[in-house]
C-alpha positions in Angstrom: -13.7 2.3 -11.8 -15.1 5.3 -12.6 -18.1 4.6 -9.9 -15.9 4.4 -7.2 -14.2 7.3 -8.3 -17.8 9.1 -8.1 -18.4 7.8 -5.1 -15.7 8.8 -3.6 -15.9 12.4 -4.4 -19.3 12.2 -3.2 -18.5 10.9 -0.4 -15.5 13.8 0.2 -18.4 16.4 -0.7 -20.5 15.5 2.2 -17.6 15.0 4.2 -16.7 18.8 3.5 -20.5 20.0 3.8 -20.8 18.3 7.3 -17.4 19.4 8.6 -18.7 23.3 7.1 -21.2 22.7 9.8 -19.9 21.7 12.5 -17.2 24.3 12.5 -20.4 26.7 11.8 -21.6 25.1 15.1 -18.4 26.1 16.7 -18.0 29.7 15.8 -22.1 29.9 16.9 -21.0 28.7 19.9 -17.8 30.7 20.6 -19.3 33.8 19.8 -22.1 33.4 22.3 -19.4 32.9 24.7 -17.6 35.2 24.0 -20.4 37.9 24.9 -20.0 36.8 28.2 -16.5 37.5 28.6 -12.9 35.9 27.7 -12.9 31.9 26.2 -10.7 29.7 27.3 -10.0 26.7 24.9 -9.1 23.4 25.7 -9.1 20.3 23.4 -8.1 16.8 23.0 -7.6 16.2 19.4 -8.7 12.5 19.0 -6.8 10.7 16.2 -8.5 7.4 15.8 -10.9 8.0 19.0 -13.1 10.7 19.6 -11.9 14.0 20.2 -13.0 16.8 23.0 -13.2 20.6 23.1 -13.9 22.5 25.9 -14.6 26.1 26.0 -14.9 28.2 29.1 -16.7 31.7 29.6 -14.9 33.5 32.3 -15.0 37.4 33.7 -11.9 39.5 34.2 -11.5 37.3 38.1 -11.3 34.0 36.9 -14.7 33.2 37.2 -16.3 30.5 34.9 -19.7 31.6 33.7 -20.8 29.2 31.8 -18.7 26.2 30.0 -19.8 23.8 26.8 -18.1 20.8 25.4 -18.1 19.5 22.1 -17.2 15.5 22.1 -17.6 12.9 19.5 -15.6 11.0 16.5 -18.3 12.4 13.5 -18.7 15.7 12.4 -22.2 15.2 14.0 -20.6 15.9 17.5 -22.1 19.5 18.9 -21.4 21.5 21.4 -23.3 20.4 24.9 -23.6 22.3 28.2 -21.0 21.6 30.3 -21.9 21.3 33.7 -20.1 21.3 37.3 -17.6 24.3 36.5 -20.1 27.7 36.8 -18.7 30.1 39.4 -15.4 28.2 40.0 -12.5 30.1 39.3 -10.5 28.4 36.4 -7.3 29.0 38.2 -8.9 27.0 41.4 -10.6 23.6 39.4 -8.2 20.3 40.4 -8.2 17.2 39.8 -10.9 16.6 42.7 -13.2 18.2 40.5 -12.7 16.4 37.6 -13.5 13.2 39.0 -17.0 13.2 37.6 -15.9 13.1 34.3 -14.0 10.7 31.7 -10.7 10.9 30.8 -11.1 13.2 27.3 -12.6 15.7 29.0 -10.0 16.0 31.8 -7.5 16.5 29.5 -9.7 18.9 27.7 -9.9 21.0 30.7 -6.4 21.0 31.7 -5.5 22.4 28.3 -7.9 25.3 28.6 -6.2 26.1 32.1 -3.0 25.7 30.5 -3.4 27.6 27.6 -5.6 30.5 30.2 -2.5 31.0 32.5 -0.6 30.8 29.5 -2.6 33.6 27.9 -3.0 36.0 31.0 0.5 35.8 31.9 1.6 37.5 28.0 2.3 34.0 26.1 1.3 32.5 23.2 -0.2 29.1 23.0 2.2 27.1 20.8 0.4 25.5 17.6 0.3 21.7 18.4 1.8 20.0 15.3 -0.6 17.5 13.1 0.0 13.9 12.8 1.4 14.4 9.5 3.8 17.7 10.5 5.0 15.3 13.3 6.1 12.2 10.6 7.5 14.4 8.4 9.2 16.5 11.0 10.9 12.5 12.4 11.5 11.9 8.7 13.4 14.8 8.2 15.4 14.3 11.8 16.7 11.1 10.1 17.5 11.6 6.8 19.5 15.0 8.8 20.9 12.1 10.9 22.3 9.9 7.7 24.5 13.0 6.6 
């Protein structure tokens, strides 16, 4: 018992150190963006398959300067070039030119076009709720329901 005990915190210790960097990865890559000009962030949180970020380096016009992805199910997943979007204006990119590329990803990119009009036009991005906040939040609709 007290083996798989160990193992298991081992296992949650490497689990932490690998997830340390890949968001390490992620703020490496967001600043270097970032010098360029505005991000916009898209993602497809993958629950039980893999899961896709998209980040987009655009000037004050819309323009896309450079874009990177980040897809995978491990924490070993790393931010790749992402190519086919330079000098298209992020207000402009349609389904046309997402053909080339799978399904994750064009959700990916919708989101960062969301959340960019949503940002330029004085929103907020609302915060997505976890898998957990949503069963909870259900949970709590029905036992509300009962009384």
């Amino acid at each position: 018992m007290f083996i798989i005990m160990l193992l298991m915190a081992a296992a949650f210790m490497i689990q932490l150190a690998l997830g340390y960097f890949q968001i390490r990865n992620f703020t490496k890559t967001y600043i270097e963006l970032r010098r360029k000009g505005k991000v916009a962030i898209g993602r497809r949180p993958g629950k039980f398959r893999a899961g896709t970020i998209v980040l987009f380096a655009v000037n004050n016009k819309g323009d896309i300067l450079d874009a990177k992805k980040m897809q995978g199910v491990t924490v070993f997943a790393k931010f790749k070039k992402l190519k086919g979007f330079e000098n298209k204006n992020i207000l402009s990119i349609n389904d046309n030119d997402l053909n080339n590329f799978n399904k994750l990803v064009r959700i990916a990119v919708k989101d960062a076009i969301h959340n960019y009009k949503a940002i330029m036009n004085g929103g907020e991005i609302p915060e997505k709720l976890s898998i957990y906040r949503q069963i909870i939040t259900k949970a709590e609709s029905l036992l509300m329901a009962k009384k």
